[in-house]
GUZA-152505 format. One line per 5 residues: number of its first residue (from 0); for each residue x, y, z of C-alpha. Coordinates in pm, 1 decimal, padded with zeros to 6 digits, m for minus. Each point is the difference from the previous one (the first is absolute). Layout:
NUM	X Y Z; ...;
END
This chain:
0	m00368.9 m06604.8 m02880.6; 00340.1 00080.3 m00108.9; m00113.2 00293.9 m00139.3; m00093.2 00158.6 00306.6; 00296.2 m00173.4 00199.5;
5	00236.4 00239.0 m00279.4; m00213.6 00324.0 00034.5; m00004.4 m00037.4 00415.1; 00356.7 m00037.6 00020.3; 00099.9 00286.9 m00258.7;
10	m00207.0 00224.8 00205.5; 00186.2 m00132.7 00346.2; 00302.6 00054.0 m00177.3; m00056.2 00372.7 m00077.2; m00166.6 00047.0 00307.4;
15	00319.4 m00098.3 00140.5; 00192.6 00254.5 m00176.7; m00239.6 00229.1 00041.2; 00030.3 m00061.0 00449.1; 00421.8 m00019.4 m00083.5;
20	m00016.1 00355.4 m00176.9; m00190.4 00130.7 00271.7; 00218.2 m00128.4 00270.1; 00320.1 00047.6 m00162.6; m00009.8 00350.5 m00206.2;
25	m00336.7 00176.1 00120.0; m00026.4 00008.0 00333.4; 00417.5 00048.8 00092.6; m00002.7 00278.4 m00270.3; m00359.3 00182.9 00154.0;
30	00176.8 m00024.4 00329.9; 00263.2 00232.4 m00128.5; m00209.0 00248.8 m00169.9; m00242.6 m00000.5 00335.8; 00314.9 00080.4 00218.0;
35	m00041.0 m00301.5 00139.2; 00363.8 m00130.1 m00052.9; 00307.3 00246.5 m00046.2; 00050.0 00173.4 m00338.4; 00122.1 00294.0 m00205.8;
40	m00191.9 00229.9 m00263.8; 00188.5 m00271.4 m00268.8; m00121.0 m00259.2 00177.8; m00313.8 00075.2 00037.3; m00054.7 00055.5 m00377.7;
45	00120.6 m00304.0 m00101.4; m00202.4 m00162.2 00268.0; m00271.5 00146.4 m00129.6; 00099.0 m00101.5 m00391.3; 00019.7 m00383.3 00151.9;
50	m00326.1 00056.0 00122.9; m00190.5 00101.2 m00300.4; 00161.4 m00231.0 m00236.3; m00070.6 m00313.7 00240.1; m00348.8 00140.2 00087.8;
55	m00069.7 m00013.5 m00366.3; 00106.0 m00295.8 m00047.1; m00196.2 m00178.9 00274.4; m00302.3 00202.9 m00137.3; 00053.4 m00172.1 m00369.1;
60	00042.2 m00333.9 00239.6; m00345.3 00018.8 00140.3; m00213.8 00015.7 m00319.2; 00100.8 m00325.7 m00083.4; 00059.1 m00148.7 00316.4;
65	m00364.6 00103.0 00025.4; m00158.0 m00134.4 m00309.6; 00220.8 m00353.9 00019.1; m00161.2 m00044.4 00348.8; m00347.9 00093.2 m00099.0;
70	00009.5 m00169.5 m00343.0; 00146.1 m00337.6 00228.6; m00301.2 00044.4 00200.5; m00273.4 00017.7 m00244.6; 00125.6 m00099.4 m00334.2;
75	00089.8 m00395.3 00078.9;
END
């Protein structure tokens, strides 16, 4: 049903964002706080301010990436 069709591919969408903010802002930014990668006491706090404020993000990305996929699954 189209229905489903919509709800599958909003979730793939934001589960798409959800990979890119991983892969783009989390993990470069966590290597710099670890030690991992070169970086000053500034950098390392605004590392760590990327970090939080794309973690977040990603968390408020995977309630309803999570619901859209379940509700796609059972609800059609």
């Amino acid at each position: 049903p189209p229905a489903r069709a919509t709800l599958m591919w909003l979730g793939v969408v934001a589960a798409i964002a959800m990979w890119m903010f991983l892969h783009m802002y989390i993990w470069p930014n966590i290597q710099v706080v670890l030690g991992m990668r070169p970086g000053d006491a500034p950098a390392k706090s605004a590392a760590r301010a990327r970090v939080v404020k794309y973690a977040r993000l990603n968390l408020l990305l995977a309630l309803p990436v999570t619901l859209v996929m379940v509700a796609a699954a059972h609800l059609y």
